[in-house]
C-alpha positions in Angstrom: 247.5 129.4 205.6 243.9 130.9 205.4 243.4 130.9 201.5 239.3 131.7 201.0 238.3 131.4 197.9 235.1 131.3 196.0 233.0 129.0 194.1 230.0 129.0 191.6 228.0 126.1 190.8 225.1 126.1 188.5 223.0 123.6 189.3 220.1 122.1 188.2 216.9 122.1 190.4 215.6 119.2 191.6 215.1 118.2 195.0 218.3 116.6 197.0 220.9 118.5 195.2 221.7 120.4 197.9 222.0 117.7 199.9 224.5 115.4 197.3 226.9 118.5 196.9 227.3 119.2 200.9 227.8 115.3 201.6 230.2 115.7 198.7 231.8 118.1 200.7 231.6 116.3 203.5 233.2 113.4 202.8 236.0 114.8 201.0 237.0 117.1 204.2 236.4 120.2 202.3 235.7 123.3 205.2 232.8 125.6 203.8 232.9 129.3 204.8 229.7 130.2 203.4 227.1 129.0 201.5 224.3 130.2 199.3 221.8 129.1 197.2 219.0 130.8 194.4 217.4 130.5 191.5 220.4 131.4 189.2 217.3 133.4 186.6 217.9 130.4 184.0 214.3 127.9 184.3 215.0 124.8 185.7 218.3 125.8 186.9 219.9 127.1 191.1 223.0 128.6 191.9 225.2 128.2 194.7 227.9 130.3 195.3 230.6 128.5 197.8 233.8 129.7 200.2 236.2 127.2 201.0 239.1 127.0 202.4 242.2 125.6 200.5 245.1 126.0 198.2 244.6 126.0 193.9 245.2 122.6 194.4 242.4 121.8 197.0 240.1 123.8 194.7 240.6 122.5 191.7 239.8 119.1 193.4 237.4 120.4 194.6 235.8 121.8 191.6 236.8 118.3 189.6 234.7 116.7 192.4 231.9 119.0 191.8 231.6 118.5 188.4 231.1 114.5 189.3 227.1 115.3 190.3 225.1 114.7 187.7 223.1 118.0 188.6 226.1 120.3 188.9 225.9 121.4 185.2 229.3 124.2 186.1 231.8 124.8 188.7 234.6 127.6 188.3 236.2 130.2 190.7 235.0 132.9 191.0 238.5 135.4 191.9 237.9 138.1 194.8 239.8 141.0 192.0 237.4 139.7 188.9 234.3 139.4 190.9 231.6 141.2 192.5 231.0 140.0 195.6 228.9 140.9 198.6 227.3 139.5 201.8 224.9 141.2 204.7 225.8 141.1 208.1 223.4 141.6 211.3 225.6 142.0 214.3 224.7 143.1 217.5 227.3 144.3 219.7 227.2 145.5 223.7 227.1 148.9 224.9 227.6 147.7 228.6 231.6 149.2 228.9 231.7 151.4 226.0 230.4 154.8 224.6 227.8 154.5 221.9 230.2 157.3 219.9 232.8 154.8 219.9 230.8 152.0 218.4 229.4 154.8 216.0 232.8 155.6 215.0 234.0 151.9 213.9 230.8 150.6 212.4 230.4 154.2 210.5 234.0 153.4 208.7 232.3 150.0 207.0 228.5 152.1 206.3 226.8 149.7 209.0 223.1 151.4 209.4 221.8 150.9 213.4 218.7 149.4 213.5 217.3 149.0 216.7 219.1 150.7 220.4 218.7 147.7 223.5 219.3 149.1 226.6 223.0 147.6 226.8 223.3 146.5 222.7 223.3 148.5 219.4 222.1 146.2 216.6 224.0 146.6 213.1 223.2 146.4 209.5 226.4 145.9 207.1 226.9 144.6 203.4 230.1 144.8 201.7 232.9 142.3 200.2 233.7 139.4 202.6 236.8 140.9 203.0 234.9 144.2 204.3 232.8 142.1 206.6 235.4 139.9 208.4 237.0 143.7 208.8 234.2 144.8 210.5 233.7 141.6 212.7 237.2 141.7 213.9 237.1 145.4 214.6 233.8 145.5 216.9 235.3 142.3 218.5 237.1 144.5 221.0 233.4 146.3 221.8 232.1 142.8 222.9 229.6 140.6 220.2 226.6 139.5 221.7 225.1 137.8 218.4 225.5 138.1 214.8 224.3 136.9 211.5 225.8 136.7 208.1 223.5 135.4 205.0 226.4 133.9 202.9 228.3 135.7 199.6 226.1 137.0 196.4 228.6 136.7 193.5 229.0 137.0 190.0 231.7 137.4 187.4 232.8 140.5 186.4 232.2 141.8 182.9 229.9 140.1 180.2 231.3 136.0 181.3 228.4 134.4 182.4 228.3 131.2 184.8 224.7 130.9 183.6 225.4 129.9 180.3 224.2 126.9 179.8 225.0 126.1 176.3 
């Protein structure tokens, strides 16, 4: 069963951090969907936001696991329906056998802006849910991908719950 769910971390920012929570994940045979990393707006502190495949009990190992760094100062899940979450998608897709229109029509459903016309490729700009964008992908599919690429899911909590908080 493909059960993606998402993960904060707030971590603190030193160097190799990175590096001890993907061997972490590693070893334990976690699979990560996407990964990102930022200053989380707190000094001294980054955070990543995490999908991973698994079941509530794979992530709550997973987060229990997390929570074994030294640097990872919080770990929680961060639910689809009590979230806002986003991610931006390049994706360039061939115009070989297929009428530009057509393309125009899908990518139009899902607000993808065309930024540059090849002589046999349209190039696309998307953002949206992860939901939205794995939508998309599997809707041009049919058109023929060429290349694409996805910068990993943005995420915070809805409402005033803060993972920065650091008290």
């Amino acid at each position: 069963m493909d059960n993606k769910q998402i993960i904060g971390l707030l971590v603190h920012n030193h160097p190799g951090v990175l590096l001890r929570v993907t061997s972490l994940i590693s070893r334990r045979g976690f699979n990560i969907d996407s990964l990102t990393v930022s200053p989380a707006g707190i000094e001294g502190y980054s955070r990543m936001t995490i999908r991973i495949n698994g079941d509530d009990n794979q992530v709550d190992q997973f987060i229990s696991q997390m929570m074994k760094i030294v640097d990872v100062k919080k770990a929680e899940v961060l639910p689809e329906d009590a979230s806002v979450a986003s991610e931006l998608i390049l994706i360039k897709i061939s115009t070989a056998e297929h009428d530009n229109n057509d393309i125009l029509a899908v990518t139009s459903k899902y607000h993808a802006s065309l930024v540059n016309l090849g002589n046999h490729s349209m190039t696309f700009r998307a953002s949206g849910t992860p939901t939205e964008i794995d939508t998309l992908v599997s809707e041009v599919k049919e058109f023929g991908i060429l290349e694409m690429a996805r910068t990993g899911i943005a995420a915070l909590e809805n409402g005033d719950k803060l993972l920065a908080n650091v008290e």
